[in-house]
C-alpha positions as CSV (number, residue, x, y, z in Angstrom):
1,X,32.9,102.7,70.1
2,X,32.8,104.5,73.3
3,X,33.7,101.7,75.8
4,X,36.5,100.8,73.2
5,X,38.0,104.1,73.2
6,X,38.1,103.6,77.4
7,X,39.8,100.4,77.2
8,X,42.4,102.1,74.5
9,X,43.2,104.6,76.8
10,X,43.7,103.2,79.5
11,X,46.4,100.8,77.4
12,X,47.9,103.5,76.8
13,X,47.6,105.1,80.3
14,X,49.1,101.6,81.4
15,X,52.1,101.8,78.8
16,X,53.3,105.2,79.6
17,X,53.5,104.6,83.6
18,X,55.7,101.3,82.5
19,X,57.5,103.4,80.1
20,X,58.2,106.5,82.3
21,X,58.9,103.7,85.1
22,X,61.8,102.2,82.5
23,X,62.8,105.6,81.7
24,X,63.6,107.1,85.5
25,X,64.9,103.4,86.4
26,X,67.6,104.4,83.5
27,X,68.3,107.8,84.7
28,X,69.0,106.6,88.4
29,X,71.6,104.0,86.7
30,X,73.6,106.4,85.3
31,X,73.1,108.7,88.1
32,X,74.7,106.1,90.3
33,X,78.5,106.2,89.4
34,X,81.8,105.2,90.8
35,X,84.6,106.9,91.8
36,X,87.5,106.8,89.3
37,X,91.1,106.9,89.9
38,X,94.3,107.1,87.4
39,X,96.9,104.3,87.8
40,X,98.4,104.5,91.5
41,X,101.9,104.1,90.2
42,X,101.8,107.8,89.4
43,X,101.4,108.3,93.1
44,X,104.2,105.6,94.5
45,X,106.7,106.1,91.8
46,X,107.3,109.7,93.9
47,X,107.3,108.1,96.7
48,X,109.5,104.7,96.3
49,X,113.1,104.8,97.6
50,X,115.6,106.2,95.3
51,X,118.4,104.0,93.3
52,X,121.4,104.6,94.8
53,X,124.9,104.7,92.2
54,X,128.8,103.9,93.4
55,X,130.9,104.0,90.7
56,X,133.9,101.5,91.6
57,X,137.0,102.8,90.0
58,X,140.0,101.2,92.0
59,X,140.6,98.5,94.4
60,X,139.9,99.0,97.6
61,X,139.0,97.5,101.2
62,X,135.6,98.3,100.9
63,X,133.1,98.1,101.8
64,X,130.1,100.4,100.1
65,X,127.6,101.7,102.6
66,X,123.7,102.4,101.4
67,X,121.5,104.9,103.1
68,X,120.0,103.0,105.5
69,X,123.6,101.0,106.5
70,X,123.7,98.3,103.6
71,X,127.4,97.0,103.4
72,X,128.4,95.2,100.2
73,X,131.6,93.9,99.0
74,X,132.0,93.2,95.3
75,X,135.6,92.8,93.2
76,X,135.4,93.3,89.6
77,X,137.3,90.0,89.3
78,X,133.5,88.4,90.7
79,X,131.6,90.5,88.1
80,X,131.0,89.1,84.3
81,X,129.6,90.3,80.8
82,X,126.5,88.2,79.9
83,X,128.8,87.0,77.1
84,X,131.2,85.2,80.0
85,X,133.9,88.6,79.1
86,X,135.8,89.9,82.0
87,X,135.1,93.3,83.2
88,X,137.4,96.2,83.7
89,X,137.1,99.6,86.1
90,X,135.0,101.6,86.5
91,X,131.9,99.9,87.1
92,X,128.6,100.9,89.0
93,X,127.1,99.4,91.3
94,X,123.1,100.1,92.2
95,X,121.3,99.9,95.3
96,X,117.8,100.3,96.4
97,X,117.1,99.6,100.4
98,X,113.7,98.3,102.0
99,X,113.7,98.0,105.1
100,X,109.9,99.3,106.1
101,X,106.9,98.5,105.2
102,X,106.2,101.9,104.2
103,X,108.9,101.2,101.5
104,X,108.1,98.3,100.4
105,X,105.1,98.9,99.6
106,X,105.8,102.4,98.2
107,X,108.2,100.8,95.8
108,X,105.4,97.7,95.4
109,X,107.8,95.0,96.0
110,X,105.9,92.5,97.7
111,X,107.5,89.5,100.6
112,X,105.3,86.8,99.5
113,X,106.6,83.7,97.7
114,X,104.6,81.2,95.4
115,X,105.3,78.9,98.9
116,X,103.6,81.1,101.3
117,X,104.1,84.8,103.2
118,X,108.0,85.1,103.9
119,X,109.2,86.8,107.3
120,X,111.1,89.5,106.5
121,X,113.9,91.7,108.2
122,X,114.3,93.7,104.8
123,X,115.1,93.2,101.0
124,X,117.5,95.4,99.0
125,X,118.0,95.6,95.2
126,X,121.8,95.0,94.5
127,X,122.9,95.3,91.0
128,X,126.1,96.0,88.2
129,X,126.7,97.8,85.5
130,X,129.8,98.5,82.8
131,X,128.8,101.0,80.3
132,X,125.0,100.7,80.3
133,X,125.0,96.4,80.1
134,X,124.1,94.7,83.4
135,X,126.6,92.4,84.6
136,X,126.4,88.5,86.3
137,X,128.2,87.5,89.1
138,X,130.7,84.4,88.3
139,X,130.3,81.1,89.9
140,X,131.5,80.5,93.3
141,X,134.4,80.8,95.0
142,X,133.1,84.3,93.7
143,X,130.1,86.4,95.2
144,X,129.3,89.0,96.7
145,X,129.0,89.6,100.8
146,X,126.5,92.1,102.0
147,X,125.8,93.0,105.7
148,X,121.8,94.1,106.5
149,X,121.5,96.2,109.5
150,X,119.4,95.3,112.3
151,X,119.1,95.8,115.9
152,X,117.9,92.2,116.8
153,X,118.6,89.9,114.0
154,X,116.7,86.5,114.0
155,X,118.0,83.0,113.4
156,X,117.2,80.8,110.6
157,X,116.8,83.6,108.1
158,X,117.7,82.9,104.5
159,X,118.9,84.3,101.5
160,X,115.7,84.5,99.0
161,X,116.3,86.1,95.3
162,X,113.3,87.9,93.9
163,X,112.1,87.2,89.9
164,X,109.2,88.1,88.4
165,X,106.8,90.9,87.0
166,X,105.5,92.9,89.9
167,X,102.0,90.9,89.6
168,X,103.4,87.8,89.9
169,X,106.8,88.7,91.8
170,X,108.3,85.2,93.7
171,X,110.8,84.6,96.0
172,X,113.2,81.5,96.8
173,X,116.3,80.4,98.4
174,X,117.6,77.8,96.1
175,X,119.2,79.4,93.8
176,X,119.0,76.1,91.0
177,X,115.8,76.9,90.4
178,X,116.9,80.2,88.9
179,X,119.4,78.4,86.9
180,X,122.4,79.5,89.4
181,X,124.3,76.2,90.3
182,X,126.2,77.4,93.8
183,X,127.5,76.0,97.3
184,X,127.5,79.2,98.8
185,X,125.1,78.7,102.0
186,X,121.8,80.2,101.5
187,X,121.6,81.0,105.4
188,X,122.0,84.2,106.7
189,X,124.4,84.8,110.1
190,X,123.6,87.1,112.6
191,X,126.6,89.4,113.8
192,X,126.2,92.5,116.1
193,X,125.6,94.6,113.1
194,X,122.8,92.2,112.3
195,X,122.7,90.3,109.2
196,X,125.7,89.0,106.7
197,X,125.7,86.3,103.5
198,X,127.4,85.3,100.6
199,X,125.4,86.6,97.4
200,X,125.2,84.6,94.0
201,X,123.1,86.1,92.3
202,X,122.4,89.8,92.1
203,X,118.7,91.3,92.3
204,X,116.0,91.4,94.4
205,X,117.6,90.2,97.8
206,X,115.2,89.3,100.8
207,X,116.3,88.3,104.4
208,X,113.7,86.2,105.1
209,X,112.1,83.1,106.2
210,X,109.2,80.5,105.3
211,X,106.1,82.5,107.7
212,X,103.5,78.8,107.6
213,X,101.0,78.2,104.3
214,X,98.4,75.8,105.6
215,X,95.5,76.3,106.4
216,X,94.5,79.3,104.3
217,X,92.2,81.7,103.6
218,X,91.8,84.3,101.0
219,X,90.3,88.2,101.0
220,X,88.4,89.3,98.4
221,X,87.9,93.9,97.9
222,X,84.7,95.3,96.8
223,X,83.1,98.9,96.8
224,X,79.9,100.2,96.6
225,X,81.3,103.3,95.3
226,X,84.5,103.2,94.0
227,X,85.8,101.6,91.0
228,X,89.0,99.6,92.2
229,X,90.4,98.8,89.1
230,X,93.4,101.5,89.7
231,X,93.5,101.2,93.2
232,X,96.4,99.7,95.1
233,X,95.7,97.4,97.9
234,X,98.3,96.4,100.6
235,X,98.1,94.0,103.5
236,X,100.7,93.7,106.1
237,X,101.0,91.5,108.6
238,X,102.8,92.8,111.6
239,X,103.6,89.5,113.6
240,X,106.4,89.0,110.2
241,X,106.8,91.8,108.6
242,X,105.3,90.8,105.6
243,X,103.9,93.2,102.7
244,X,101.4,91.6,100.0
245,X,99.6,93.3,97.7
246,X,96.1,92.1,95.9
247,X,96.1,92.2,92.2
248,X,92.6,92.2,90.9
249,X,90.5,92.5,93.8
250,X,92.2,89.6,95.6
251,X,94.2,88.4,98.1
252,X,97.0,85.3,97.5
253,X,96.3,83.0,100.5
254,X,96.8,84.6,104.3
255,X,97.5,81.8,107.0
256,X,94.3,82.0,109.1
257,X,94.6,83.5,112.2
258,X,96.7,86.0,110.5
259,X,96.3,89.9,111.8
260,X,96.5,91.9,109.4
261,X,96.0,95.6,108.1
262,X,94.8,96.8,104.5
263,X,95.5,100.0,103.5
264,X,94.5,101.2,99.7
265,X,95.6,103.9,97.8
266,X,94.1,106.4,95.3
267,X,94.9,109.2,92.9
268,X,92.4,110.7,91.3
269,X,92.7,112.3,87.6
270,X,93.4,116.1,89.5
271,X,96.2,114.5,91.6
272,X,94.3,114.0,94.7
273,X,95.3,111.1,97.7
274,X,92.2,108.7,98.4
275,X,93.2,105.9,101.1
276,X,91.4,103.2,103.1
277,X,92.3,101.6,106.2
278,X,91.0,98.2,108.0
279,X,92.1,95.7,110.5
280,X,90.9,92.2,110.5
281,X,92.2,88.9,112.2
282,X,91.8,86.1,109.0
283,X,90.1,83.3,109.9
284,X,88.0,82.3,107.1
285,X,88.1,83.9,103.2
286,X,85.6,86.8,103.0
287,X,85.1,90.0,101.3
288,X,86.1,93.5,102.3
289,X,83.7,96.5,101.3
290,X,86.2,99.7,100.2
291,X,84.9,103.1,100.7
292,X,88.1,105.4,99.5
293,X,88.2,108.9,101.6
294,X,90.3,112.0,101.1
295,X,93.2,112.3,102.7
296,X,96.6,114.1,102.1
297,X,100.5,112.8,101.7
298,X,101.2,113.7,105.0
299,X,98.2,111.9,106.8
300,X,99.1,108.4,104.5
301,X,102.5,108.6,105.6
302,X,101.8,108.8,109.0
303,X,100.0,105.7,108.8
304,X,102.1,103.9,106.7
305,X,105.0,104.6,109.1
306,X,102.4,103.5,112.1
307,X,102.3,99.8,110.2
């Protein structure tokens, strides 16, 4: 009986170390957790550039002026009820400018198409209203001209209408594909102010062009320490200008050879800023390791105005 009772307790020696092994194993698992953040919209909805409002309530020569020196042009004889109805004064027309990278990406408006990166020179919002419904512009001979300013406007840029959600926002310059049948020429003209076009469709507006697709590669974001889920992540690419932001961890496909910077950006449930910053030249698809850091409004601003 004796030598039994040995071998018992030692059993039951054996099974408490695995136990009390299982047991701190447990305790450090939940020990270990990562850094939450509310939805980053609640941050960049303060931020993003504000919708500008011209109510039109006469003829005139025109033309309306933005902010940042858009120039528009656009008769209530071109505009149109959804219904086909004809529309009377006053009307409004809306206006939100881009032409930073800080801005677009404060207002999340990506300059990637489902064809590849774009090159951009800026994208405004242009859009009509009577009495609360949104109005269509009529087929062409109608439209509406807009000038874009820029100091040293590039050739071959084209008009490119934006549609879609946010996560899946697309670009293109044929304007069929949106259900638009139009001659107007999609091409952009460069004139000493910078940029002018004939507009038939109102929305998203880019001045861009195709930037290459082929080959590609793609970036993936992980963190060690912070849960990304409600983090936004930006890449810019400063050779064209071009914002894109990765949904889910992910990048859409980056030309190689493509330098870039990532910024992300974080709120935390008390209202604090988190960011990240990273340069990289894309040569092959690979994973980037996030570690978000305090910083303030000020500081992030300066370094989205440095991009």
């Amino acid at each position: 009986m004796k030598k039994v009772s040995i071998k018992l307790a030692a059993k039951i020696f054996l099974a408490s170390i695995i136990i009390s092994s299982i047991v701190i194993g447990c305790k450090k698992d939940r020990i270990e957790v990562l850094n939450t953040y509310s939805p980053v919209n609640t941050y960049l909805d303060t931020k993003k550039q504000t919708e500008q409002e011209f109510i039109i309530d006469s003829s005139g020569t025109g033309p309306i002026v933005g902010n940042q020196g858009t120039k528009i042009i656009i008769g209530k004889q071109c505009l149109k009820f959804p219904n086909g109805d004809s529309v009377t004064w006053p009307f409004t027309v809306k206006l939100v400018e881009l032409y930073t990278p800080k801005d677009m990406i404060y207002y999340q408006q990506a300059t990637v198409a489902s064809t590849g990166i774009l090159n951009t020179d800026g994208e405004i919002r242009l859009r009509a209203f009577k009495n609360g419904t949104e109005l269509l512009l009529k087929p062409d001979p109608c439209m509406a001209a807009i000038e874009m300013p820029n100091q040293a406007p590039q050739a071959g840029m084209s008009v490119h209408y934006g549609f879609g959600a946010l996560s899946s926002a697309d670009w293109t310059d044929v304007p069929a594909t949106l259900g638009v049948t139009t001659s107007l020429s999609p091409a952009f003209t460069t004139t000493p102010y910078g940029y002018a076009a004939s507009i038939a469709i109102l929305g998203w507006i880019n001045c861009g062009s195709d930037a290459g697709t082929t080959p590609t590669s793609t970036l993936a974001f992980d963190s060690k320490v912070d849960d990304l889920t409600n983090v936004g992540i930006f890449i810019y690419f400063p050779s064209t200008k071009t914002v894109m932001q990765a949904y889910n961890k992910a990048s859409l496909p980056i030309p190689n050879g493509s330098s870039v910077k990532i910024v992300a950006i974080a709120v935390d449930g008390s209202g604090n800023l988190f960011s990240f910053t990273d340069t990289k030249t894309v040569n092959s698809s690979s994973t980037i390791d996030i570690t978000m850091v305090a910083t303030t409004d000020a500081a992030l601003t300066t370094v989205l105005d440095g991009l």
